[in-house]
Residue frames as qw, qx, qy, qz and C-alpha x, y, z in Angstrom:
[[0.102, -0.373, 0.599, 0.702, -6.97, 10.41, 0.79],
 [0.359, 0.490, -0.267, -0.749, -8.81, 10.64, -2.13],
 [0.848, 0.038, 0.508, 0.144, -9.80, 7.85, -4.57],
 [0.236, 0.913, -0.290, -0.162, -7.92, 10.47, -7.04],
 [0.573, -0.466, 0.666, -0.105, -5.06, 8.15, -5.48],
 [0.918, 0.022, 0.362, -0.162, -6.21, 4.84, -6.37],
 [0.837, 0.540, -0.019, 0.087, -4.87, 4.68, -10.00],
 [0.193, 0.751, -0.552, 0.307, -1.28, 5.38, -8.81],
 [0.503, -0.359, 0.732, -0.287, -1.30, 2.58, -5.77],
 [0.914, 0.284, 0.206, -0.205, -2.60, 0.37, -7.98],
 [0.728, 0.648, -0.172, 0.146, 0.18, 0.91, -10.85],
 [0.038, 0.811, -0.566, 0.142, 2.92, 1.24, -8.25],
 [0.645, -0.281, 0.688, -0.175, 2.50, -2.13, -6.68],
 [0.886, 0.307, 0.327, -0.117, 2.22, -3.32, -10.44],
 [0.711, 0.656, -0.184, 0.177, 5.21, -1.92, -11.74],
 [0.055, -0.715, 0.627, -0.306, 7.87, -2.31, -8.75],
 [0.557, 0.039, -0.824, 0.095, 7.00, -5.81, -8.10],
 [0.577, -0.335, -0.731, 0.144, 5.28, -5.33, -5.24],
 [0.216, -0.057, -0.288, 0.931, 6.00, -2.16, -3.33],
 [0.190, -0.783, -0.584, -0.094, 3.09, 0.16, -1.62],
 [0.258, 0.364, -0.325, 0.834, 3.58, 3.48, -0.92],
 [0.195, -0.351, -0.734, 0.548, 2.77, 4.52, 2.42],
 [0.030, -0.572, -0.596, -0.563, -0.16, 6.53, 3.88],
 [0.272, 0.952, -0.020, -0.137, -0.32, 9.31, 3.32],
 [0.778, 0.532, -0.197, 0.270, 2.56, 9.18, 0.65],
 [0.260, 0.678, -0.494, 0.478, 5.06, 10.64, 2.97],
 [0.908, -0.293, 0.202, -0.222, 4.58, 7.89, 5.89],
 [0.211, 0.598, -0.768, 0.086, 8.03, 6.66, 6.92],
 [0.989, -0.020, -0.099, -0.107, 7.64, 2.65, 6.95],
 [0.231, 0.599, -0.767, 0.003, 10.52, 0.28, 8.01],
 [0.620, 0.127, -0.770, -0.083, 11.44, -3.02, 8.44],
 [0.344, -0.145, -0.821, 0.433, 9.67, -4.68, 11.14],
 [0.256, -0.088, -0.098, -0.958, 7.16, -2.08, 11.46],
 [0.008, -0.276, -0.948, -0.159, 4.06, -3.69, 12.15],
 [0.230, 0.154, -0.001, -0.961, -0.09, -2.09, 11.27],
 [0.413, 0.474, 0.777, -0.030, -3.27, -2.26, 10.85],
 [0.151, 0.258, 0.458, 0.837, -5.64, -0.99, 8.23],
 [0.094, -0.489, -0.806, 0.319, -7.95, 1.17, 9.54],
 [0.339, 0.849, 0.318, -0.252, -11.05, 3.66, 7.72],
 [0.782, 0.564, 0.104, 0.246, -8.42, 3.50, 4.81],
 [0.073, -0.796, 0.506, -0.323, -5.25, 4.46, 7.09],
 [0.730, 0.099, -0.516, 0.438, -2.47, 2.67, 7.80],
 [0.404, -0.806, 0.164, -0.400, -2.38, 2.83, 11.67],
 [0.511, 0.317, -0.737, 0.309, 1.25, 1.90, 12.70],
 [0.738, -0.598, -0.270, -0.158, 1.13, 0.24, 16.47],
 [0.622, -0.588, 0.474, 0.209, 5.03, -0.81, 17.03],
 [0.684, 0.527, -0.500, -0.064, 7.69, -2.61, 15.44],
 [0.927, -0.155, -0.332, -0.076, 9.04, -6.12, 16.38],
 [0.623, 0.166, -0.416, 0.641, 12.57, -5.10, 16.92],
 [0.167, -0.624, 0.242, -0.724, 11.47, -1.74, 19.21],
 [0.656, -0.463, 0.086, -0.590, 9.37, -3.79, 20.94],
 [0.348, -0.291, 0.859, -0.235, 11.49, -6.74, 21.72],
 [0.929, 0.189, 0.317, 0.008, 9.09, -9.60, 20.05],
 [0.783, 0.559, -0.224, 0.155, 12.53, -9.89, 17.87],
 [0.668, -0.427, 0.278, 0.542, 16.01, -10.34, 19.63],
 [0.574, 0.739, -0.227, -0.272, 17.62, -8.11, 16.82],
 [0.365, -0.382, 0.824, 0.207, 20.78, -10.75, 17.36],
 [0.544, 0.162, 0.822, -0.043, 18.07, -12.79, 15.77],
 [0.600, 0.766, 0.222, -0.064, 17.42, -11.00, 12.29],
 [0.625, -0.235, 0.270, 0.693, 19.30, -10.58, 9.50],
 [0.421, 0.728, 0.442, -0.311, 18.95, -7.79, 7.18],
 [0.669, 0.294, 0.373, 0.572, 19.98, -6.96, 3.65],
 [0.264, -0.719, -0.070, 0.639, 21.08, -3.61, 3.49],
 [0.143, 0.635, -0.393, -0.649, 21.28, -0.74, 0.02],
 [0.389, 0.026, 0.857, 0.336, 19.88, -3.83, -2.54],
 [0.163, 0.390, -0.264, -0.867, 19.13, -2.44, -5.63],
 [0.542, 0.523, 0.539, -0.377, 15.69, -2.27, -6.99],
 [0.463, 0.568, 0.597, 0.325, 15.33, -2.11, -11.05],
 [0.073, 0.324, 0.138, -0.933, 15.87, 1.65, -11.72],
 [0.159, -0.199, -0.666, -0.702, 13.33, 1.09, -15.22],
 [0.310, -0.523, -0.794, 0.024, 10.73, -0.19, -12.81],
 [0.248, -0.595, -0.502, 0.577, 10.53, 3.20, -10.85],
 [0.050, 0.380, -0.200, -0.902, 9.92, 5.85, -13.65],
 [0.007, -0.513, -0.855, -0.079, 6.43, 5.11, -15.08],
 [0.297, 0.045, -0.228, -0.926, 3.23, 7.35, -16.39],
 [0.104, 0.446, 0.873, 0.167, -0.41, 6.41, -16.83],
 [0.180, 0.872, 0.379, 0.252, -2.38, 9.31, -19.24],
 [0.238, -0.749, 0.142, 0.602, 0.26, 11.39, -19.14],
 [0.568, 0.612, 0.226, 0.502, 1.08, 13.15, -22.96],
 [0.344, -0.552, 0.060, 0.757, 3.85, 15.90, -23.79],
 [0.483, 0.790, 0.361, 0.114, 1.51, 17.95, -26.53],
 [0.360, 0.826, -0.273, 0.337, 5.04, 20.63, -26.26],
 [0.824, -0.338, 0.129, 0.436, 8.48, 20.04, -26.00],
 [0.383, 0.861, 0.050, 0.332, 10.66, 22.81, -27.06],
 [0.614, 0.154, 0.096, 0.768, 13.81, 25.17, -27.02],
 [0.227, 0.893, 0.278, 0.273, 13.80, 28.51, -26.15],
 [0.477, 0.324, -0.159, 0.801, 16.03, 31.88, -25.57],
 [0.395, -0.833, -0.371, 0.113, 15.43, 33.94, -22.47],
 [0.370, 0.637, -0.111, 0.667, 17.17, 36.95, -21.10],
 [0.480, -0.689, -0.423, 0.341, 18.15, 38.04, -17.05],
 [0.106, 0.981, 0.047, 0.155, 19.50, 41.15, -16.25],
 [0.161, -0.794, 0.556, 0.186, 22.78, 39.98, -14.95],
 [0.716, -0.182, 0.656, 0.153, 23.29, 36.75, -17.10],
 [0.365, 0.410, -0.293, -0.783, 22.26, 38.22, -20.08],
 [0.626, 0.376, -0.396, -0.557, 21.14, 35.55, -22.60],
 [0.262, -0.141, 0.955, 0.003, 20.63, 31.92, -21.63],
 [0.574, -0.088, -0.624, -0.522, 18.38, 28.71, -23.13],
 [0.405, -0.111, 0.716, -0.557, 16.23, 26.96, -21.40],
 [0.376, -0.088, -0.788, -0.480, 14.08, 24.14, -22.60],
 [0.428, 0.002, 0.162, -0.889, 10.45, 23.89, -21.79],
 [0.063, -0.430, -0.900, 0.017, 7.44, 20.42, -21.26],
 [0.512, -0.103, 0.159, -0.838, 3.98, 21.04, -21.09],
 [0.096, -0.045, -0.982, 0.158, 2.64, 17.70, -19.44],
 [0.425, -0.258, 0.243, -0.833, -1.10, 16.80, -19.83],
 [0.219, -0.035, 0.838, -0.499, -3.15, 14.86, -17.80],
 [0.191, -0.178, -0.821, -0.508, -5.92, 12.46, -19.67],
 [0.508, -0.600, -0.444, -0.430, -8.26, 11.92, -16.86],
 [0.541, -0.722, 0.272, -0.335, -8.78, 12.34, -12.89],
 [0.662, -0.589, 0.434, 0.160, -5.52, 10.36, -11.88],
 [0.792, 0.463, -0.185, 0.353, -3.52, 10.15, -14.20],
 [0.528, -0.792, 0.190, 0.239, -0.28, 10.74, -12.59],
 [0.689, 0.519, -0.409, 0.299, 3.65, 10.68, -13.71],
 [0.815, -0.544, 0.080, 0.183, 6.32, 8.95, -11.12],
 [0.544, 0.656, -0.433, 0.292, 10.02, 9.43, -11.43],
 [0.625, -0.741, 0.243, 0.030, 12.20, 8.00, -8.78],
 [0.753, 0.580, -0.291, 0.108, 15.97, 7.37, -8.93],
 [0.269, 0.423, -0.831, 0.241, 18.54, 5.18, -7.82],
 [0.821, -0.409, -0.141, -0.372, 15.75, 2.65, -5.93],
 [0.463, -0.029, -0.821, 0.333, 17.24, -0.21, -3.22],
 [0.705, -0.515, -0.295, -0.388, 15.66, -1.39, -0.10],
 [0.064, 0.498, -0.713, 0.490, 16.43, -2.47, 3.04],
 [0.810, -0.074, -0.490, -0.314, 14.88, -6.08, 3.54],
 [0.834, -0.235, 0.404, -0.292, 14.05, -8.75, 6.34],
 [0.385, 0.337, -0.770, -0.382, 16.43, -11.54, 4.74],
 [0.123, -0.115, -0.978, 0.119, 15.36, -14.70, 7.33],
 [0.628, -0.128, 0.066, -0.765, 11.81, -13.27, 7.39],
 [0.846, -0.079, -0.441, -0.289, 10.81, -17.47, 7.33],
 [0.510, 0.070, -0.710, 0.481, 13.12, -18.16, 10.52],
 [0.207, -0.119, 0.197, -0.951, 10.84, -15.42, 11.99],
 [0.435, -0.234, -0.440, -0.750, 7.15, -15.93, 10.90],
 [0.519, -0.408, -0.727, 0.187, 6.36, -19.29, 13.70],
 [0.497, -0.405, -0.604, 0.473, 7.22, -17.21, 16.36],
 [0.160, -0.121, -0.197, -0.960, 5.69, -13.90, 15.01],
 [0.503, -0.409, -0.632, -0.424, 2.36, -15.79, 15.13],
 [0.564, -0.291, -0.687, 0.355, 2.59, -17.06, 18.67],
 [0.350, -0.231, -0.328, 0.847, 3.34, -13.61, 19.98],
 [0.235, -0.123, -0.099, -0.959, 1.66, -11.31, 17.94],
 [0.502, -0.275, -0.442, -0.691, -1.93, -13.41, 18.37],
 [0.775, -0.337, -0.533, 0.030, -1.36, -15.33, 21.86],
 [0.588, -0.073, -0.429, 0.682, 1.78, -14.30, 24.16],
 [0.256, -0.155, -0.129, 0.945, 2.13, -10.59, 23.85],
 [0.314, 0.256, 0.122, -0.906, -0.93, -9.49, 22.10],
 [0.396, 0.326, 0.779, -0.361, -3.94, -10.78, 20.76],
 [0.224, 0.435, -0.298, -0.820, -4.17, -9.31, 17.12],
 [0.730, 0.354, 0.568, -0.136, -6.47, -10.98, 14.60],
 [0.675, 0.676, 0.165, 0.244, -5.72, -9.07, 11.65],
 [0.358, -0.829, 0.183, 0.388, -2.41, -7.47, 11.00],
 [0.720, 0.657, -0.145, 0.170, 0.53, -6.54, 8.19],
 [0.620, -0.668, 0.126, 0.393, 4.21, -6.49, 9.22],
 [0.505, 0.786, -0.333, -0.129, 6.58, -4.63, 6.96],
 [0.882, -0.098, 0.251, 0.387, 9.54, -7.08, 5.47],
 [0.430, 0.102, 0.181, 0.879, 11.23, -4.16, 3.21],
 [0.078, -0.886, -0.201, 0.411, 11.76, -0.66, 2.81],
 [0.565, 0.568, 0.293, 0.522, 12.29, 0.81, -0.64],
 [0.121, -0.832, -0.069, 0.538, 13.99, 4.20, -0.69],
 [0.670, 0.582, 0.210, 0.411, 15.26, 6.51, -3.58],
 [0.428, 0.026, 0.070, 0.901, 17.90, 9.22, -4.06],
 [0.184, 0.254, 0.128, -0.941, 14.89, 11.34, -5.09],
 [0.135, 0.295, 0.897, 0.301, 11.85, 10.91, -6.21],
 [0.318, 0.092, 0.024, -0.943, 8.77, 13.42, -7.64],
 [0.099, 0.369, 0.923, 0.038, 5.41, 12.50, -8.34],
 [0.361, 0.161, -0.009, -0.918, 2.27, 14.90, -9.98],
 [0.132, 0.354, 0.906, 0.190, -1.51, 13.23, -10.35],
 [0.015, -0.202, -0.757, -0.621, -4.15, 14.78, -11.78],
 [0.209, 0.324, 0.622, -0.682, -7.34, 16.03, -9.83],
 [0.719, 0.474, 0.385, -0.333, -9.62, 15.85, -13.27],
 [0.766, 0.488, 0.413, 0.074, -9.30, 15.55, -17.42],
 [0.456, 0.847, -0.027, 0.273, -7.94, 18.65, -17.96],
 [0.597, -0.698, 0.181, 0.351, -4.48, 18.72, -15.76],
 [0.616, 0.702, -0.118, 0.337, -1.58, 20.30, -16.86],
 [0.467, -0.564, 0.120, 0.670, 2.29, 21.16, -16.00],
 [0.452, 0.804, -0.170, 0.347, 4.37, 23.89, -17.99],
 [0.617, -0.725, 0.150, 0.266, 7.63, 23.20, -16.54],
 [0.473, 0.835, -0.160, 0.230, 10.93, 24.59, -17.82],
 [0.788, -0.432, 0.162, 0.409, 15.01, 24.19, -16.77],
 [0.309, 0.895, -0.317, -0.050, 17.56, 26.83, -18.11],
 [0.593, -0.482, 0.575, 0.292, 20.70, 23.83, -17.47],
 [0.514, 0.642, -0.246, -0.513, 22.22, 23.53, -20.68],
 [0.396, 0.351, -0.811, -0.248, 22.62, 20.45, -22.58],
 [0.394, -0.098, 0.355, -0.843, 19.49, 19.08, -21.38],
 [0.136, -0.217, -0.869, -0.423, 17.32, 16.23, -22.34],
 [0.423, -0.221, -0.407, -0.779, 14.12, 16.85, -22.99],
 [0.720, -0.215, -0.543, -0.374, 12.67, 14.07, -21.71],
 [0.538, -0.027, -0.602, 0.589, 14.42, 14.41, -18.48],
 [0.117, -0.475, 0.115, -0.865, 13.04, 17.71, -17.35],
 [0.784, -0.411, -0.327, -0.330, 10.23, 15.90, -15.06],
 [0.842, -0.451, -0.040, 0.294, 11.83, 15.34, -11.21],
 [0.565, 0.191, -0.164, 0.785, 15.16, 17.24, -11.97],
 [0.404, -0.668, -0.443, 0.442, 16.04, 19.55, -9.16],
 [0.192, -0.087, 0.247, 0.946, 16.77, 22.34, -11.87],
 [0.109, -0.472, -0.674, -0.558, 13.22, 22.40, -13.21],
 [0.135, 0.236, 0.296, -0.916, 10.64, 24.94, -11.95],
 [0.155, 0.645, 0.748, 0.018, 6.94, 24.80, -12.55],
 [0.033, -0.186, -0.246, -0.951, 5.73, 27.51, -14.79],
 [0.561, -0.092, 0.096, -0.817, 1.85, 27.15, -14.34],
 [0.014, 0.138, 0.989, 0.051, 0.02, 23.80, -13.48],
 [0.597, -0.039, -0.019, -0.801, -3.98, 23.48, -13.51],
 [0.898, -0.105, -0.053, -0.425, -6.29, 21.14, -12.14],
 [0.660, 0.262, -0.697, 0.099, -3.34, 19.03, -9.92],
 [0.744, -0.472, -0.371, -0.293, -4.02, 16.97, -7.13],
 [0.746, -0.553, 0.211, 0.305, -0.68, 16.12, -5.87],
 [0.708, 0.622, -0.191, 0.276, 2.83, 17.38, -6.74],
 [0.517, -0.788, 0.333, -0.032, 5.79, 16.91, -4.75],
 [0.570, 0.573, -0.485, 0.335, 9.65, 16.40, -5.24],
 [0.739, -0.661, 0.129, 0.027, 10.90, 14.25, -2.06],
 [0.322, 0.833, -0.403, 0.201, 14.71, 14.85, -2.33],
 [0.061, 0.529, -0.797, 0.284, 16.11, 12.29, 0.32],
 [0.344, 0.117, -0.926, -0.100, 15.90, 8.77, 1.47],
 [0.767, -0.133, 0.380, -0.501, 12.53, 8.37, 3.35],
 [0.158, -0.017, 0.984, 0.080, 11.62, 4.95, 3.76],
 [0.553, 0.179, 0.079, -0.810, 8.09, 5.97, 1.85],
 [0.869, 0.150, -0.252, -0.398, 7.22, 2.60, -0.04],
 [0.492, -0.329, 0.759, -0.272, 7.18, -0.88, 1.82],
 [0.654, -0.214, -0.601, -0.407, 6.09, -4.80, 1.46],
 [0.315, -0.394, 0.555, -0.661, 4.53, -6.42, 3.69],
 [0.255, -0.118, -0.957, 0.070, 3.49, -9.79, 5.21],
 [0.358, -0.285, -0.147, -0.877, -0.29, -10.10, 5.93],
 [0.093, -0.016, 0.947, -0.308, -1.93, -12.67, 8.96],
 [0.535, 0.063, -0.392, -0.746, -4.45, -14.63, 7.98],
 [0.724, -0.204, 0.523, -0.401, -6.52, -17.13, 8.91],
 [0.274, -0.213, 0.923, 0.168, -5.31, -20.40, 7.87],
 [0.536, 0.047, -0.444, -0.717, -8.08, -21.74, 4.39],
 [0.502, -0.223, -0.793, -0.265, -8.81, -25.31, 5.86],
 [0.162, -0.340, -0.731, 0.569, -9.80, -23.73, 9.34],
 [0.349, 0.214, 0.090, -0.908, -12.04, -20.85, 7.79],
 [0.402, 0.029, -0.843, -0.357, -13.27, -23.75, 5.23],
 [0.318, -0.082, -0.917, 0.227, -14.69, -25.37, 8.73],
 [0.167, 0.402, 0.372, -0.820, -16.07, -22.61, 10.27],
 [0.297, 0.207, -0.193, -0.912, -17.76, -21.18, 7.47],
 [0.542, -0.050, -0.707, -0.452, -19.60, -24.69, 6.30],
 [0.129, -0.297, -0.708, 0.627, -20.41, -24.73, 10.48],
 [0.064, 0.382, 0.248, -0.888, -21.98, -21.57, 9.93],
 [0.344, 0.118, -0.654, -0.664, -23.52, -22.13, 6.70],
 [0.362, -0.372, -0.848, -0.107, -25.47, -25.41, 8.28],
 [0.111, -0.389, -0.721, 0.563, -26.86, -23.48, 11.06],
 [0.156, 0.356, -0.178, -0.904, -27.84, -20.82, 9.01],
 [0.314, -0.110, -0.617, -0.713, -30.01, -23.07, 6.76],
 [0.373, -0.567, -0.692, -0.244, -33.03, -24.36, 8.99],
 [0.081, -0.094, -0.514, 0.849, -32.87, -21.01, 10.91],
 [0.512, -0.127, -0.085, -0.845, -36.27, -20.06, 9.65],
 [0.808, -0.317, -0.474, -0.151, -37.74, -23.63, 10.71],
 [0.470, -0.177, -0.583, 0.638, -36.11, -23.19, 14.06],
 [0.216, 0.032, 0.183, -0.958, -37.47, -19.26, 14.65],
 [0.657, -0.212, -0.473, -0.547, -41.42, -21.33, 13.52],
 [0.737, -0.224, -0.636, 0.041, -40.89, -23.44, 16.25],
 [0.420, -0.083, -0.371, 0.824, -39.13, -21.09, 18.98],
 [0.245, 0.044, 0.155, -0.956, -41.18, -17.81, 18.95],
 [0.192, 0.438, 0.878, 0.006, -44.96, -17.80, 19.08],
 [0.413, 0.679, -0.184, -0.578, -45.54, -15.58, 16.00],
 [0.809, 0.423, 0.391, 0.116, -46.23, -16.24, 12.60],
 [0.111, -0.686, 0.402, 0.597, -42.76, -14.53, 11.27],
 [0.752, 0.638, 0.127, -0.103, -43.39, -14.75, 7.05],
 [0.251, -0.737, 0.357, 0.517, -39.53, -15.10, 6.17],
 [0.747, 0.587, -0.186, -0.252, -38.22, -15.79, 2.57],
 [0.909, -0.204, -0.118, 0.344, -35.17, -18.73, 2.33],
 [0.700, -0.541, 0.178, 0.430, -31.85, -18.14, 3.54],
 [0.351, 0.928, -0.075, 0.104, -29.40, -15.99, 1.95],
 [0.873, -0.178, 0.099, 0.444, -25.74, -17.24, 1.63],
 [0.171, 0.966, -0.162, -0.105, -23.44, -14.45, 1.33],
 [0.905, 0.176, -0.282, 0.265, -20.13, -15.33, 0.23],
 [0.660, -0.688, 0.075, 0.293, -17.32, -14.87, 3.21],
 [0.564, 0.703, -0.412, 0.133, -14.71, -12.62, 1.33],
 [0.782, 0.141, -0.451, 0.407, -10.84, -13.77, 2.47],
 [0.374, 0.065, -0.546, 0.747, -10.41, -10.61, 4.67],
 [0.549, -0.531, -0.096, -0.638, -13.36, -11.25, 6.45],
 [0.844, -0.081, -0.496, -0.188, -12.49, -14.11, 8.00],
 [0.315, 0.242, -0.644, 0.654, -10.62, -13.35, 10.80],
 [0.537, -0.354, 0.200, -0.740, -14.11, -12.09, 12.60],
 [0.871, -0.027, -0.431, -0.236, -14.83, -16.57, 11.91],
 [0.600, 0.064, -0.680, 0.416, -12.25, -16.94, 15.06],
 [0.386, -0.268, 0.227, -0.853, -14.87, -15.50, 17.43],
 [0.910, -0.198, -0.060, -0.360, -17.12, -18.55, 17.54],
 [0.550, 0.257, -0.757, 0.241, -14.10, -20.52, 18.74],
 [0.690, -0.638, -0.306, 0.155, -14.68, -22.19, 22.51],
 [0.102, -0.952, 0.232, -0.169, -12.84, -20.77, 24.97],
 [0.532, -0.607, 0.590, 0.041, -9.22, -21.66, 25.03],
 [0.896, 0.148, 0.340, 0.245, -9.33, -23.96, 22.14],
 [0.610, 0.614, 0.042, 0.499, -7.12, -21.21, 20.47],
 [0.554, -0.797, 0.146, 0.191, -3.73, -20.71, 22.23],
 [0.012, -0.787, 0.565, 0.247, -0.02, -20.64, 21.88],
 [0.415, -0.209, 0.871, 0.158, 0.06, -24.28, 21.17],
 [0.487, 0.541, 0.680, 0.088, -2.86, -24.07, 18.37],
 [0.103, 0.823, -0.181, -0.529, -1.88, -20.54, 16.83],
 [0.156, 0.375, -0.702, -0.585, -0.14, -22.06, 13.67],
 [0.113, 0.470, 0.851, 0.202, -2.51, -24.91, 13.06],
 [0.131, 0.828, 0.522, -0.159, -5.17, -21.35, 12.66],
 [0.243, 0.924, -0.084, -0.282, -3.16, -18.47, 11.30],
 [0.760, -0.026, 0.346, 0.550, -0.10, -17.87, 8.33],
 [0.130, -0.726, 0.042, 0.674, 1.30, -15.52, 6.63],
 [0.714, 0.324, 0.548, 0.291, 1.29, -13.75, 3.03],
 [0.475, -0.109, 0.021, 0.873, 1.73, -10.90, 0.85],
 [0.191, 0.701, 0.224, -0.650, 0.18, -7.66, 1.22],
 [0.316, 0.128, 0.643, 0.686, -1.44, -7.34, -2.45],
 [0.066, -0.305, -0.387, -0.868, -3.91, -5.73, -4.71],
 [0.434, -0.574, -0.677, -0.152, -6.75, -6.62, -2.27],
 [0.446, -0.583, -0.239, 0.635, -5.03, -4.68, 0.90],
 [0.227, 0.278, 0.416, 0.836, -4.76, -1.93, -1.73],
 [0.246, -0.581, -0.519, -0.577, -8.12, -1.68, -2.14],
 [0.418, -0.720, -0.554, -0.007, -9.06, -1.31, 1.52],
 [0.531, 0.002, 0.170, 0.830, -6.84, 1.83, 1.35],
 [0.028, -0.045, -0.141, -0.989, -9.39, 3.36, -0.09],
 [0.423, -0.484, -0.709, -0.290, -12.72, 2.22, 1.48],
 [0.484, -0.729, 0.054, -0.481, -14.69, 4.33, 4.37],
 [0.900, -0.381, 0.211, -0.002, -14.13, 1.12, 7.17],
 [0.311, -0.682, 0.662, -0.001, -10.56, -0.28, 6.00],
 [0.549, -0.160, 0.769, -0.286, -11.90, -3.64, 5.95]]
């Protein structure tokens, strides 16, 4: 997908409190799900309850809890240069109105969202869970380093969505139902696209996918990367006096170059562990869990994921 995209994943996870839609947009997510991110795809593996790392006796979940509807109907560069009224004619209805939008589109993503009636369907004891999520997912059962597990699943009655593919996008859509609101025409299942130009994505999803999730993200624990990295950091400064003394060449090098270790690099820093010193009994004292945010976004849309 596109970075066309971006500005819409960005604004959805800022105006629903938190929610991501899946990838590709129509990527049924649920609770307990569990994924990596990989060359900017969400690449689902399992889920906790299929697979048994959950007893479902042992979860509880909130069922149909309603999301903000205000929060899920949202624009960014979207103008309505005509809104109007007009009088058509069929050949067996004879005379009807019908009222008419032309929606345009400021720059390459701009987009307009409508969804309605939101609720979710949520992990409530997700913290009775997490210990023994660790253990399993990174010791017992499988060995994962990085990973996201979904805790909810957002769903709407219906929801449309049109973005933008450059400056000049446009809709001309139009609904003959009478007694109409303007401002309503967008996403109703009466409306009909007259002529669009220059749109990237437009689609009306009419029933309850589970399409937009959160999720819990494993990480490496801050005062064990803290350790590693200022490990790595000292060896790293008198490598060039070590290589002078080791090789017998005159290598000409310039000084050391500290790069800074972003946060979701840092899972690669539990490679130099000995062997064995990370196990089922040392798994929480080295990983923990948090929320999937603007940063996991981003790697959405990067080549690697990562």
């Amino acid at each position: 997908m596109e970075s066309v995209y971006r500005n819409f994943y960005r604004n959805f996870y800022q105006r629903t409190g938190g929610f991501i839609p899946g990838k590709p947009i129509n990527l049924s997510v649920f609770p307990g799900d569990f994924f990596q991110i990989k060359n900017g795809e969400i690449l689902q593996l399992g889920n906790i309850f299929r697979n048994n790392i959950v007893e479902p006796e042992n979860v509880n979940f909130g069922y149909g809890s309603k999301l903000n509807p205000a929060s899920w109907d949202f624009s960014d560069g979207v103008s309505k240069p005509y809104s109007g009224r007009g009088v058509g004619s069929g050949p067996i209805e004879g005379e009807f109105e019908y009222s008419k939008q032309v929606l345009a589109f400021s720059k390459k993503g701009s987009f307009l969202f409508r969804g309605l009636n939101p609720e979710s369907v949520k992990i409530l004891n997700w913290i009775e869970l997490e210990q023994q999520l660790i253990i399993k997912l990174t010791q017992t059962l499988f060995s994962f380093r990085e990973l996201y597990v979904v805790t909810e699943s957002a769903t709407t009655s219906e929801w449309t969505l049109a973005i933008s593919g450059s400056e000049k996008g446009e809709l001309e859509i139009a609904t003959d139902k009478e007694n109409f609101g303007l401002l309503d025409i967008f996403g109703h299942h009466s409306s009909k696209t007259i002529q669009s130009k220059d749109i990237d994505y437009y689609h009306r999803e009419a029933k309850r996918k589970p399409t937009f999730f959160k999720a819990k993200k494993l990480v490496v624990q801050e005062d064990k990367a803290e350790y590693f990295i200022s490990e790595l950091l000292q060896q790293r400064l008198n490598q060039n006096e070590w290589a002078a003394e080791f090789f017998e060449y005159d290598f000409q090098c310039d000084p050391v170059y500290m790069p800074q270790i972003r946060s979701n690099e840092q899972a690669g820093i539990l490679d130099m562990l000995q062997a064995n010193e990370l196990n089922p009994n040392t798994a929480l004292d080295y990983f923990r869990w948090i929320d999937a945010n603007m940063d996991d976004i981003e790697k959405l849309f990067t080549d690697n994921g990562a």
